[in-house]
C-alpha positions as CSV (number, residue, x, y, z in Angstrom):
1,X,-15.0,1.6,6.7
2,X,-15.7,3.7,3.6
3,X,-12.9,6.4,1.8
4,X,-11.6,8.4,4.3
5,X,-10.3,12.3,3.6
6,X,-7.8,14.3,5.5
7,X,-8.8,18.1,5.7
8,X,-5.4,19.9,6.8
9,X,-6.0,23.7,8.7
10,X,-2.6,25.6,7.4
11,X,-4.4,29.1,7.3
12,X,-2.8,30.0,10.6
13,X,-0.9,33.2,11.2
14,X,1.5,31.8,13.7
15,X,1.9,35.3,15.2
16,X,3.8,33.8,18.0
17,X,6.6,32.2,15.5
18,X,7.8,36.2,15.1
19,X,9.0,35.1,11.5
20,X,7.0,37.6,9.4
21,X,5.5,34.8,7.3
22,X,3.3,31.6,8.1
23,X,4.9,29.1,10.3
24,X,4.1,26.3,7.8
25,X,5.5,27.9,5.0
26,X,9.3,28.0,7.1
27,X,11.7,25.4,6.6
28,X,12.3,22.4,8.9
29,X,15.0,20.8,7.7
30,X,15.1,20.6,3.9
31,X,11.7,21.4,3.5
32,X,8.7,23.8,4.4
33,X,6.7,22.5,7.7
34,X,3.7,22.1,5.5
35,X,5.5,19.3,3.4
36,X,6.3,16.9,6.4
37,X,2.9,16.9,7.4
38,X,1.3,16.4,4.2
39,X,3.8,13.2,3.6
40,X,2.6,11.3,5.7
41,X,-0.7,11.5,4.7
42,X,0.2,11.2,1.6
43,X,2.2,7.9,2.5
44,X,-0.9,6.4,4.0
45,X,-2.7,4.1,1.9
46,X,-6.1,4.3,4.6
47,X,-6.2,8.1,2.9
48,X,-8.5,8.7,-0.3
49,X,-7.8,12.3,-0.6
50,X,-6.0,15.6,1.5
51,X,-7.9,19.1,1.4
52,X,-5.5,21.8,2.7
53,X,-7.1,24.6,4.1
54,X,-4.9,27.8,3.6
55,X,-4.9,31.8,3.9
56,X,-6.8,33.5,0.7
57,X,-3.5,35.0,0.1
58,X,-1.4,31.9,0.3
59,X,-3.2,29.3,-1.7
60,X,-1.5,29.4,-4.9
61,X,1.7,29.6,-2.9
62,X,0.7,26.2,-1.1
63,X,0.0,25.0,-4.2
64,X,2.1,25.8,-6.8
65,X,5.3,25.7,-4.3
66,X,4.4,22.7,-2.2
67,X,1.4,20.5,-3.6
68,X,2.7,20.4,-7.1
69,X,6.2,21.2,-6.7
70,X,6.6,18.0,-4.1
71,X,4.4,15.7,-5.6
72,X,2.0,15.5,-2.9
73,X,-1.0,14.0,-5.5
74,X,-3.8,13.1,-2.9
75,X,-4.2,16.6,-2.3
76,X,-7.6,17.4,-4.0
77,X,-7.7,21.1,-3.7
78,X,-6.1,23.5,-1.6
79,X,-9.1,26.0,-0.7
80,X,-9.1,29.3,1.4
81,X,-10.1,29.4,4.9
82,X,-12.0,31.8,7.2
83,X,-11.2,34.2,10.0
84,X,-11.0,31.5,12.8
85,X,-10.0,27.7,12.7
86,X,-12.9,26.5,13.4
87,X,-14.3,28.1,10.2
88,X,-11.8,26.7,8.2
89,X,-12.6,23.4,8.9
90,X,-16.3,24.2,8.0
91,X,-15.6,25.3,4.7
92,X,-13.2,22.8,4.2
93,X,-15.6,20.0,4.8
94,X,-17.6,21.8,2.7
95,X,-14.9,20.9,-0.4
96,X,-14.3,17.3,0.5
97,X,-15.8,15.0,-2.3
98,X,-19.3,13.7,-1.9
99,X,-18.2,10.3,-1.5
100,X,-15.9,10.3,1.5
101,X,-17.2,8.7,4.8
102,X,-14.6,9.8,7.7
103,X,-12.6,12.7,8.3
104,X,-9.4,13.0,9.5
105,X,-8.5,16.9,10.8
106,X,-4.5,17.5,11.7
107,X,-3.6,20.3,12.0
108,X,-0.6,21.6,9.2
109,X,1.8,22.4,12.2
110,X,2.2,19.2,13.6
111,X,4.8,18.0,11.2
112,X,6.1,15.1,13.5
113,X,3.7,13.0,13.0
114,X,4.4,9.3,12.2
115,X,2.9,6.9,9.8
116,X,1.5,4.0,12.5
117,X,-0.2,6.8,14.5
118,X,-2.1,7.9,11.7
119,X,-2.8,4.6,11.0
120,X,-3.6,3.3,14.4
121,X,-6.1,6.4,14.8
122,X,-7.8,5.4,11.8
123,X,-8.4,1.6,12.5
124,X,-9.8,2.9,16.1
125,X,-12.4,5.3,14.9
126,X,-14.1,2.3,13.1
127,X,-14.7,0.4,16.4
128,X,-15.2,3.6,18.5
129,X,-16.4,6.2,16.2
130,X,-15.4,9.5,16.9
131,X,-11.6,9.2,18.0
132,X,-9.1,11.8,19.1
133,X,-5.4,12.3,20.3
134,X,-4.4,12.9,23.3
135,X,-1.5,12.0,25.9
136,X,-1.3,12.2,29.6
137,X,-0.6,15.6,31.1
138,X,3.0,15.5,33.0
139,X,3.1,18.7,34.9
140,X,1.0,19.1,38.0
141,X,-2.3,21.9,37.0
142,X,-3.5,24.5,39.2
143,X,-6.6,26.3,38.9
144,X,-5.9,30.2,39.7
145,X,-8.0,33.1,40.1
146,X,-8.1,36.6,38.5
147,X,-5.5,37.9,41.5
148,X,-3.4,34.8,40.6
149,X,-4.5,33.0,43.6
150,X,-4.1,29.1,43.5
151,X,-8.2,27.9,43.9
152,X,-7.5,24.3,43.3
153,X,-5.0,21.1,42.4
154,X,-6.7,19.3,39.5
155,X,-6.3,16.0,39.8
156,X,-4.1,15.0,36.9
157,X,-4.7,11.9,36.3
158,X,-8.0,13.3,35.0
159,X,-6.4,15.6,32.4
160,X,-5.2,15.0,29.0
161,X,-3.1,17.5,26.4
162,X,-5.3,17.2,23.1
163,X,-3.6,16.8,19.9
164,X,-4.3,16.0,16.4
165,X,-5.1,13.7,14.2
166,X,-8.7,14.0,15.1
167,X,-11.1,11.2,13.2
168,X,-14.9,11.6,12.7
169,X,-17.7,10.3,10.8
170,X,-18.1,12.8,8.2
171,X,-22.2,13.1,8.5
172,X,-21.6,13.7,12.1
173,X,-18.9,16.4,12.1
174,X,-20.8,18.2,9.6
175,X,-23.9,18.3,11.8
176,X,-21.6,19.8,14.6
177,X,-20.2,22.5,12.5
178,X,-23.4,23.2,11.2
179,X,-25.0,23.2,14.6
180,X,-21.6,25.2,16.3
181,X,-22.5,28.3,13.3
182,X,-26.5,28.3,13.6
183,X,-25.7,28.4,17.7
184,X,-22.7,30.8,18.3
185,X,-20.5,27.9,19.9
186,X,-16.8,28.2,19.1
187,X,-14.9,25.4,20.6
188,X,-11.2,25.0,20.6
189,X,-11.0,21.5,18.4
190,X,-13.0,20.3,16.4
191,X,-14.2,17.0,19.5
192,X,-15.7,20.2,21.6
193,X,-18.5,20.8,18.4
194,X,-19.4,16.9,18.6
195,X,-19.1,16.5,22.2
196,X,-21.7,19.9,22.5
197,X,-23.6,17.4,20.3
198,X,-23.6,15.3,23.1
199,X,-22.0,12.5,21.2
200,X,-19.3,10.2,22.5
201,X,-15.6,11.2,21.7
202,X,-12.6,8.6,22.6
203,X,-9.4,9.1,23.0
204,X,-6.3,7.2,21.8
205,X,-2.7,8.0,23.4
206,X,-0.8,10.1,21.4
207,X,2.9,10.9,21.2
208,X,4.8,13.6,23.2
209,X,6.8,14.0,20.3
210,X,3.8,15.3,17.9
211,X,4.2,18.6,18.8
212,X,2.5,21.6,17.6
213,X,5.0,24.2,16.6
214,X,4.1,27.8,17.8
215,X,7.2,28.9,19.2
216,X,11.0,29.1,17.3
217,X,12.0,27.0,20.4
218,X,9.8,24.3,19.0
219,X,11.6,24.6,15.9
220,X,14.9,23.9,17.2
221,X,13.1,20.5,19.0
222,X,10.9,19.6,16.1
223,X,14.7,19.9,14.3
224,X,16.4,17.6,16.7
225,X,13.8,15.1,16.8
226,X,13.5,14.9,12.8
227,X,17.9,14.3,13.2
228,X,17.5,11.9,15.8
229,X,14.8,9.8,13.9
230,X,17.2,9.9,10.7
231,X,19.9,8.7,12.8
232,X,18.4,5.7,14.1
């Protein structure tokens, strides 16, 4: 399969938290949000190396009071980001070592994240390439219109709620950030610049539990799923 590298976004602002400081940097549990999700890459032998991508003005934070502190060792550098997410992910894949074949994207607030996912997503790209996370939408979707006038039923058996890990040949997601700057795309993940490529993109079920925490409700769930793990 050739070394794989995990290129974490964590240079969010997380305005919607309405903590004053970066969501990842806030404490789930005993330790910051950042730190569960860099554990279990770090855990995960199919990992060569971790890039965390982080505000200018949080980087020696990160690093001094996370990366070092906790021991996190495949962590390669921890390099600042850009305005948006996508171009944090560029110029973090512009830092990952030369040698490194895939590319694993998760984003730094999705702490929940479990080892055999990570795993499982990994062993799928190398049959199917790119490889992304997804699960089954549960609520019905309506398209509306500017008056907020229902134009449609979606089908939902169609529709799937994207998460990360996202997996990529590393030549190829390159090309698709290189080809998403020259041409003025912005996509919302990272699967958008390759499928614009016109390349194929699968997806592997996901967990309703890997949530992405924007909210302090989704604290208070990420904290009583993390107590109801430990328990069992």
């Amino acid at each position: 399969m050739g070394k794989v590298a995990a290129l974490i976004p964590a240079a969010g602002q997380g305005k919607r938290m309405d903590s004053g400081v970066n969501k990842l940097l806030l404490p789930l549990e005993t330790k910051p949000v950042l730190a569960h999700t860099l554990a279990v890459f770090q855990a995960c032998s199919l990992i060569d190396e971790i890039i965390v991508v982080a505000a200018p003005e949080e980087k020696d934070i990160i690093r001094e009071k996370i990366v070092k502190s906790l021991g996190f060792t495949k962590v390669r550098q921890v390099v600042a980001g850009g305005r948006e997410r996508q171009d944090s992910v560029r110029l973090g894949l512009d830092s990952i070592s030369p040698d490194m074949k895939w590319v694993v994207v998760h984003d730094g607030a999705r702490p929940l994240l479990l080892l055999p996912q990570l795993e499982e997503i990994i062993r799928q790209a190398l049959e199917h390439g790119s490889v992304i996370t997804a699960v089954p939408v549960k609520d019905t979707i309506k398209r509306v219109d500017s008056q907020n006038r229902v134009m449609s039923t979606v089908p939902r058996h169609e529709l799937w709620a994207v998460q990360t890990p996202q997996v990529f040949p590393r030549s190829l997601l390159a090309r698709a950030h290189a080809e998403a700057r020259s041409a003025g795309w912005v996509g919302t993940d990272d699967a958008a610049l390759v499928e614009k490529l016109g390349e194929p993109v699968h997806v592997v079920m996901g967990s309703y539990e890997n949530l992405k925490l924007t909210t302090p409700e989704d604290m208070v769930v990420a904290g009583a799923i993390l107590s109801r793990r430990r328990e069992s």
